[in-house]
N, C-alpha and C positions, 0 to 999 in steps of 0.2 A: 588632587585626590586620585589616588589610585583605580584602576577599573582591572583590576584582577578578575580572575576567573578560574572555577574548578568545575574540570570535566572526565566524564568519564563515558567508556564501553562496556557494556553486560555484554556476554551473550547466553543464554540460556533458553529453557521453554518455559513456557505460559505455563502457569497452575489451575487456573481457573478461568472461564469465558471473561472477556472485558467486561466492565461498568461504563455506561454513556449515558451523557446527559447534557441538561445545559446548567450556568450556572445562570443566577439570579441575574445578572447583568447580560446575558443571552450569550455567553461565550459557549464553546463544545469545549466537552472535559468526559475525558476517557481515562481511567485508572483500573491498574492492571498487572499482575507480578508472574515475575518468574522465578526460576529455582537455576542456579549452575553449579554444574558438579565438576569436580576435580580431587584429583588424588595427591594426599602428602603421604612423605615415609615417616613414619612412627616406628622407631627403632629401626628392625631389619622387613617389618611387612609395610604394605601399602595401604592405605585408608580410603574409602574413598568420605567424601565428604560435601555437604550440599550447603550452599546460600540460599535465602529467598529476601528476593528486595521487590518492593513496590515502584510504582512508575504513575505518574503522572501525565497526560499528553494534552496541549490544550490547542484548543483552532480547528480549520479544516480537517487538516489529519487527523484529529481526535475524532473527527466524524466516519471519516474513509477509512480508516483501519480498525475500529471497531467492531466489527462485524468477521473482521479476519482475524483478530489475536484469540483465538479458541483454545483450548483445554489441548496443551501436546503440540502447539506450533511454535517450532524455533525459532527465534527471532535475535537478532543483532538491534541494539539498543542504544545511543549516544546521547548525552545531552548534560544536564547544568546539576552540580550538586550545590542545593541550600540548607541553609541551617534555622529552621523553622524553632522561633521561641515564642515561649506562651506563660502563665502561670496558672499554678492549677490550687485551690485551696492556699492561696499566700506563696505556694512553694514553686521557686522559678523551673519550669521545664525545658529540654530543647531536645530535638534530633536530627536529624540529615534527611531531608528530603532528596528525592531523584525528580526532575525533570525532566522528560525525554524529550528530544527535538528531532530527532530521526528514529523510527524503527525499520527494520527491513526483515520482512519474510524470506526466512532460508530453510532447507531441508526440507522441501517438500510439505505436502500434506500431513494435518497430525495421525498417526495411527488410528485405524479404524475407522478412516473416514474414506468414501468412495467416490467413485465420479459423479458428475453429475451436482455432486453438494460443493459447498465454499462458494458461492455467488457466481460457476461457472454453468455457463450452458454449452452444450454438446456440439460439436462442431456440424454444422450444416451442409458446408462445401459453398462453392460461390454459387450466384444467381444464376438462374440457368436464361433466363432473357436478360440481354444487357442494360436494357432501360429497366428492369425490375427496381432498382434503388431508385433510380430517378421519379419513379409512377407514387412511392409513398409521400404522404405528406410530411411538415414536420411537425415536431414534437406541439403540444398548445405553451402558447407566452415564449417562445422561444426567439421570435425578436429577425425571425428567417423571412427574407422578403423572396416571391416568385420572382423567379429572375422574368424579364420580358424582352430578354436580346437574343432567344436562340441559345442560350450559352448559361452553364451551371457557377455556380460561384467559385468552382474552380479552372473556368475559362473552357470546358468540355461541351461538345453540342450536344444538344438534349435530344432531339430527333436526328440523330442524324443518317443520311439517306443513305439508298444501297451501293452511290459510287461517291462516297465519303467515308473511306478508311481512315481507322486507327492509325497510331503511329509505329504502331509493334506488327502491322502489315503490309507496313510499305519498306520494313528492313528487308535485304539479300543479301545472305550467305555464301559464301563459296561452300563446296563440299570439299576440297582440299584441302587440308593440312599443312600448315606450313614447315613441321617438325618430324 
């Protein structure tokens, strides 16, 4: 038996905010279209001219991109074409479905949208005390045990005293140039 496969790449913008949901079996299922444009010649002038294809995306991604496929965000698109048959009134139907297995957000933000919005928050700058990260808890059900060796889960001391330096202050530089 054969295990062929047809695949293809979009790239275009979204037409509309995504659909999410879950399906009856508790899967994530996010469906979503774009439009891409391109130009043929028609005689001696150019045309331009538009597709819109629908998308399918199913799993975690379908949950995590969701919220980012907005109205006007470009996006690059990969994944599995099927041939979806059904009948309808006695009379056999069929069409092509797109299943997307990769999306990727490219060109920026969609038009008219500003900082602040697209699930970014605003850059803060670092901690201004170095244990400040250390002092919060964590998240609830997160499975994080307090460490109890002095030492963070990634081997860093948690208190550490005033003649226990970093490692980014016990480098020495020359101020010479070698060139």
């Amino acid at each position: 038996m054969a295990n062929d496969i047809t695949s293809f790449t979009a790239v275009g913008r979204v037409t509309r905010d995504a659909e999410f949901r879950y399906t009856n079996g508790g899967t994530q299922l996010c469906k979503f279209s774009i439009a891409s444009n391109y130009s043929r010649k028609v005689r001696d002038n150019w045309q331009d001219e538009v597709s819109y294809f629908d998308f399918t995306l199913f799993g975690k991604r379908a949950e995590a991109l969701a919220q980012y496929l907005t109205k006007g965000q470009q996006v690059v698109v990969s994944g599995q074409l099927r041939q979806d048959r059904w009948e309808d009134n006695g009379e056999k139907r069929s069409r092509v479905a797109f299943f997307a297995q990769d999306v990727q957000l490219i060109g920026g933000k969609p038009a008219g949208q500003s900082n602040g919005q697209y699930g970014e928050a605003p850059y803060q700058g670092p901690p201004q005390n170095r244990q400040q990260g250390y002092q919060q808890g964590p998240p609830p059900n997160s499975g994080y045990q307090k460490p109890t060796s002095g030492y963070d889960q990634w081997g860093h001391p948690i208190n550490p005293g005033p003649n226990n330096q970093g490692p980014e202050q016990e480098m020495n530089f020359d101020d010479d140039i070698p060139f």
